[in-house]
N, C-alpha and C positions, 0 to 999 in steps of 0.2 A: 125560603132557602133556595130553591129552587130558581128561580124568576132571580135572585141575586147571583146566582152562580153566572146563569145563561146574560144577566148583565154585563157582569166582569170579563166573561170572556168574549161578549163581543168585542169589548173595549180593547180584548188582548187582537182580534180579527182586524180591528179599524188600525193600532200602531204596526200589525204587520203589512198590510197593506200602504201605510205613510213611507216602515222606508223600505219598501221595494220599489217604490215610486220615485223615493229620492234618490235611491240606488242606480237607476236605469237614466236618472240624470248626467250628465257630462260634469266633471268634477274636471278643475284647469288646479293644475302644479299637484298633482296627489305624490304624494311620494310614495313608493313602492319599498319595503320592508318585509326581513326575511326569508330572502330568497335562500337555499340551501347551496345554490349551484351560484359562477361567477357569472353575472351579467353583462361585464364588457366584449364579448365577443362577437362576434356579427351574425344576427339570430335570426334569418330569413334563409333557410335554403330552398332553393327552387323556387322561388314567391316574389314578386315587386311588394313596394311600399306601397303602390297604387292598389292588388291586392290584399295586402295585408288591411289595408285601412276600410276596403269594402266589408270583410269578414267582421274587424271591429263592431262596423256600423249595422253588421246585422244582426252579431250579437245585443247591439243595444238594443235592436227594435222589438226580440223576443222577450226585452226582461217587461216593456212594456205592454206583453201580453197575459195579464197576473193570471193563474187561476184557481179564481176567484171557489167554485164549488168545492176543491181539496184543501183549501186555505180553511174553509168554512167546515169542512168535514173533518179538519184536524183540532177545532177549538171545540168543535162538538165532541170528540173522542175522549181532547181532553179534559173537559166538563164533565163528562160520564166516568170516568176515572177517579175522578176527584170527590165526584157524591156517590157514586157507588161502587167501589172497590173494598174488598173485606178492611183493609188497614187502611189509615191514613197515611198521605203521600206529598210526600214536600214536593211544591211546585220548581223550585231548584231541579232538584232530580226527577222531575218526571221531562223537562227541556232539555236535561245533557242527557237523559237516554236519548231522548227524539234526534237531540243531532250526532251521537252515537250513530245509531240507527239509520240515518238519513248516509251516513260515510260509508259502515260499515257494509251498506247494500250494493255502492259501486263495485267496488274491486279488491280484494283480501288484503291490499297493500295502502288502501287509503283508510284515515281513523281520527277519531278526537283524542285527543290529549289534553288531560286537564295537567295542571300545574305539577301534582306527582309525575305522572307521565312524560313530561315536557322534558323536566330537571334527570329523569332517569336514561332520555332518549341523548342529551348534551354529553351525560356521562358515558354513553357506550361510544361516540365517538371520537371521546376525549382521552380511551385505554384504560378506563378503572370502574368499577362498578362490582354491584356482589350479584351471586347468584351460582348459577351451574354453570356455565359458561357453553352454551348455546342457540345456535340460532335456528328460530322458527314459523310458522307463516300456518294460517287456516286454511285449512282443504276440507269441505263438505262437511263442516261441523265440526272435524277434527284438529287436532294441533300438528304437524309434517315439520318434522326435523327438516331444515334446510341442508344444518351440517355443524357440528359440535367444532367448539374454536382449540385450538392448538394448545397442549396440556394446561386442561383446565379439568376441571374433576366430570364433567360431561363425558370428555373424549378418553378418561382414563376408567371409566365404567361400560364403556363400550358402547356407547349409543353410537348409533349411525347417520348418514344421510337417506332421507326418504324413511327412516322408522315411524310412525303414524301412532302419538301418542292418543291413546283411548281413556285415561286414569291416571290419574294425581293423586298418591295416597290412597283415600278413598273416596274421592268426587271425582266423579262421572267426567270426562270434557265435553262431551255434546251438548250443547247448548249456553255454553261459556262462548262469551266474546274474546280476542285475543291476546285483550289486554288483563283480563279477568286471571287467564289462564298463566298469563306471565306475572300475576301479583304471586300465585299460589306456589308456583318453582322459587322464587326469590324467598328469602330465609335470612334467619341469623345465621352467621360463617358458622360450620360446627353440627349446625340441626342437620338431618336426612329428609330426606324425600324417596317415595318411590313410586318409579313411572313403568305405567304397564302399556307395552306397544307390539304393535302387530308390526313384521318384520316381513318382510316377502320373503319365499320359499321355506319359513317356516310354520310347521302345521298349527300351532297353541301359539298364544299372545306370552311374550315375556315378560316379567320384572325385571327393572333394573333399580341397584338400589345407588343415590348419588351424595352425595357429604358435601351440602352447601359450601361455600368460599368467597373471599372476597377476588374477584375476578380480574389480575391484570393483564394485559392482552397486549404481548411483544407481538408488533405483527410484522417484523422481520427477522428473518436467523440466514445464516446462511453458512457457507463451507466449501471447501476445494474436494471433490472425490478424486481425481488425480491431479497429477500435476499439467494445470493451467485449465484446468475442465471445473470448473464452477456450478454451485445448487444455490438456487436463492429460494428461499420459501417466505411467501406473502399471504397472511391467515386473514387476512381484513384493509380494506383501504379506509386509513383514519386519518386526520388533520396534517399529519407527519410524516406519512407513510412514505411519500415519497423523497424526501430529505433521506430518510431511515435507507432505504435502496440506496441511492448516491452514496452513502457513507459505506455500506455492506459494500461494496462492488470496489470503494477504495482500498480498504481495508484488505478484500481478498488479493487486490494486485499487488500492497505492497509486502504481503506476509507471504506471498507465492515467489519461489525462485525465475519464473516467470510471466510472460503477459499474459494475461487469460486470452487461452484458444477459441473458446467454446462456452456456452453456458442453459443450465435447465432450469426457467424459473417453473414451482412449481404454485397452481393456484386450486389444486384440488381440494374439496370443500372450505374454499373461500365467500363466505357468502355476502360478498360487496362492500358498499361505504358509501363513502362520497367521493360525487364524479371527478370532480373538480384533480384529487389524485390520483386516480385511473390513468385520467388524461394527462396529468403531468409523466407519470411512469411509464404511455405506452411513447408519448414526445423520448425520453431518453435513449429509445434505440431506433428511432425512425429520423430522417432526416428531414424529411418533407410529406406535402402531402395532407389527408383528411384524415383524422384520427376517429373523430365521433360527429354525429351532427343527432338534433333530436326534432322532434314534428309535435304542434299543439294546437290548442285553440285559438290560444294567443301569442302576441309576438312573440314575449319574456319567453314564453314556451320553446319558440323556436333558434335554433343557437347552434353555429359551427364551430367545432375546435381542429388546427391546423398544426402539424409539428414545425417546430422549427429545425435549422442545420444541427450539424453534429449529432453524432453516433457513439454513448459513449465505451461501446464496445468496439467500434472503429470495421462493424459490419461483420463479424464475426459471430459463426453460426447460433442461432440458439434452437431451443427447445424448450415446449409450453406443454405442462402437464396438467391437463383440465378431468373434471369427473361430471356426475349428476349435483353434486353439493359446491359447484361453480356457478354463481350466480350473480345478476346483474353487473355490477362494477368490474370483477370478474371477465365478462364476458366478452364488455366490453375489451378490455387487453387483450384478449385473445382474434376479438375479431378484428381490430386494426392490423395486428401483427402479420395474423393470418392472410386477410385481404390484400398487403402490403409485400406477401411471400417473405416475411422477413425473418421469422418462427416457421419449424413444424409444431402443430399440435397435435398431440397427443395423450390418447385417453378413453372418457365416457363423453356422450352428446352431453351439455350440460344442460345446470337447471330450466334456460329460457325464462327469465325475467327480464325484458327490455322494457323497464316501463320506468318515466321517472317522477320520484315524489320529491313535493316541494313543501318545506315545513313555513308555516303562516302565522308568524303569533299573532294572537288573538289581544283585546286589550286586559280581559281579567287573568290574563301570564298564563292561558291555556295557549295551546296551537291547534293548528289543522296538518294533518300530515296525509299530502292530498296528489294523488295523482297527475301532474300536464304535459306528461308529454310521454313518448315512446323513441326510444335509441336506436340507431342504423347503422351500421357498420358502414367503411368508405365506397364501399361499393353500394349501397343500399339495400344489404339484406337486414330485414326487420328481425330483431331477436326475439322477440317477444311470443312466448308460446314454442317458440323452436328451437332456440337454442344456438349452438355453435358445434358444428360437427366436426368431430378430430380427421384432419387426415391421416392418419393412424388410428384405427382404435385396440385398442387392448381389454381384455375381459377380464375379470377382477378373479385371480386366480393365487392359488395360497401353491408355493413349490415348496418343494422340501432335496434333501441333498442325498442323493443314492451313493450309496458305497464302490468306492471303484470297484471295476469288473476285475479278478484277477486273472482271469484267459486273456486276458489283452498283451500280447508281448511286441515291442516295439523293438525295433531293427537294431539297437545299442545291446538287445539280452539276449541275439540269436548268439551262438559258436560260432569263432571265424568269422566275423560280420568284419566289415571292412572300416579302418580310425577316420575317423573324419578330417579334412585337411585341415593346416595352422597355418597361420600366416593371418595378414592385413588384410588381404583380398578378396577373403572366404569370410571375414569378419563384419563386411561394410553391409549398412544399411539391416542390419539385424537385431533388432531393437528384443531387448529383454520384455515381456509382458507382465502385465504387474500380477499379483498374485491376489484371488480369488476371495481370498478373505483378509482382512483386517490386519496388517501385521505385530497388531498389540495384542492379537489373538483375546478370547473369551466373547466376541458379536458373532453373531451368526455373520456370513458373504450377502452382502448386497442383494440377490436373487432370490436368498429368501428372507429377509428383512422388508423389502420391497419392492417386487417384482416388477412392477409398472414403472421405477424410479432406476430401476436396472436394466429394462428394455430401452427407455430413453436415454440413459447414458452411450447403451451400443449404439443408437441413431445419430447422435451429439458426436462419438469418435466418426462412423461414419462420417460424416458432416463436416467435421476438420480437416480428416484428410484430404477430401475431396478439397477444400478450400485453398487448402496448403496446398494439393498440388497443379489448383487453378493460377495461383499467385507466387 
């Protein structure tokens, strides 16, 4: 039995070694399939083709250096596995853990996806899927809320960004993979879950309890808070998303008695997409210039995106509301904007995901969702690990509305105080100020609804005026 095992797997040692060897051969017309991101853009920055084509060739020469003792320590493990492990083990699955395993150990952001997986990953950027509606990433064993998507029963039970889920019900998550982790949140629409997480600055690990859904994900809303001062809120960059903006942004001009002055997009616990609309939506307010460029091993890897003319706010101020649950794609807009001085930002430093994953189907309808490249903002700050730092920050603070003072007495309630003059003269340039709350009354005032969305509005009139009285 033995002597037959250690047979069979050399056999399995001799075909891995055939096509690693075929592998590292030159292949003429291979077609390239898969790619997440668009490849016609000119994908060398800083590098010649004379470059580029040295690194190729030195890739090739490494894959000709097999090795050979861990090839051979891996057919042995898996032999000893197979004859003595307490249960029996399908060789199927003892391969997709291995390449599990083999991804899983690069970077928390690269993974296998088998066929389930694949079909579930098409669906979250397609706007529909079931679940709790949140997004998440492995930090040290653990599962780390990135940032709960916009009213979806996540965000309506209070989960946070950066909550550190430790417990599923009652299975443990350390030692779950993260896609293990994300089978076990997913449910029939209806069922419960509940997730136990450790919350900074609180002392005890919380419950939270969440009522599966089937999850659709408008990732545009938007709305006028005064007149011609515009909110656009982008919860995720999906296939559409930027169509979805052009129309929001029509829409508010032609339902407003006038142009839009001013506007706050906000992208607070936004946690990405795909690039490809990033880059389309940070192009619609820039008119020129480098929006994104990214850096790899390989050409494909390497890729500049440039805006083109027109502005479709016609330069007219904005304002970028970022947090710690802004992440990658995200970050992206904020940094071209930023770089460009074209945006203030304001907020929290964000997530710092500048890395990009490129999905690779495989031929049995699994993919690879793999790591190549890392994003740069136009200037060439790398975001990865750092982030994008608000030039504003605001600290996440809960207001509440004090009662007026009644010793306050203004100069109209003294005796004998003197009538203010009438006429035209005395009238010009004195604009009414809008009033502090809601005029449909029953919302709480903006400031304490949301403070950080309140403070960037006062920056955004700042901003106008100043504009309006440049112009």
């Amino acid at each position: 039995m033995q002597l037959e095992l250690k047979m069979k797997y050399s056999l399995v040692l001799v075909c891995l070694l055939l096509s690693l060897c075929l592998k590292a051969a030159p292949v003429a017309d291979e077609e390239e399939t898969g790619q997440e991101v668009d490849q016609t853009e000119e994908t060398t920055p800083d590098s010649s083709t004379m470059e580029a084509s040295a690194e190729t060739a030195g890739e090739s020469n490494t894959l000709t250096e097999l090795p050979l003792d861990e090839i051979r320590t891996f057919t042995e493990v898996f032999a000893k596995i197979k004859s003595d492990y307490v249960e029996g083990v399908n060789d199927r699955d003892l391969l997709e853990n291995a390449i599990r395993g083999m991804l899983a150990g690069l970077d928390p952001h690269s993974s296998y996806l088998n066929k389930e997986d694949f079909n579930e990953l098409q669906e979250g950027t397609t706007g529909e899927f079931g679940g709790l509606g949140i997004e998440v990433g492995l930090e040290d064993g653990f599962v780390r809320v990135i940032s709960p998507i916009d009213d979806t029963p996540a965000q309506a039970a209070g989960a946070r960004a950066g909550d550190l889920i430790i417990r599923l019900d009652d299975t443990p998550v350390k030692g779950l993979s993260l896609e293990e982790a994300v089978q076990l949140m997913r449910g029939k629409p209806g069922s419960q879950i509940t997730l136990t997480i450790i919350r900074e600055n609180e002392e005890k690990p919380l419950n939270i309890v969440i009522t599966r859904d089937v999850i659709t994900v408008k990732s545009v809303r938007s709305r006028l808070l005064e007149p011609g001062l515009a909110y656009l809120r982008i919860s995720n960059f999906q296939a559409h998303t930027a169509e979805d903006v052009s129309a929001e942004l029509e829409k508010l001009t032609e339902s407003g008695k006038e142009s839009l002055h001013g506007l706050i997009m906000d992208l607070r616990n936004n946690p990405g997409g795909i690039l490809n609309s990033a880059v389309t939506i940070s192009d619609l307010f820039l008119e020129e210039g480098l929006i994104v460029y990214t850096k790899g091993r390989v050409s494909d890897a390497k890729m500049r995106f440039n805006a083109n003319p027109d502005d479709v706010l016609d330069s007219a101020p904005m304002v970028v509301l970022v947090n710690a649950g802004s992440a990658s794609a995200s970050e992206i807009v904020a940094g071209a904007l930023q770089d460009h001085h074209r945006a203030i930002i304001m907020g929290q430093k964000t997530f710092g995901k500048g890395s990009v994953q490129t999905i690779l189907p495989m031929p049995n309808d699994s993919a690879l969702k793999l790591t190549t490249a890392r994003y740069y903002t136009p200037t060439g700050r790398s975001i990865q690990a750092s982030g994008i730092i608000p030039d504003i920050t605001i600290d996440r603070l809960k207001v509440e509305n004090l009662e007026a003072d009644a010793n306050i007495v203004l100069e109209s309630q003294l005796s004998r105080h003197l009538e203010g003059e009438s006429g035209a003269a005395a009238d010009v340039d004195q604009p009414e100020a809008p009033p502090a709350e809601p005029v449909d009354g029953g919302e709480p005032p903006l400031s304490v609804a949301d403070y950080e969305l309140y403070e960037a509005l006062n920056v955004l009139k700042g901003l106008t005026i100043r504009h309006k009285n440049l112009n």
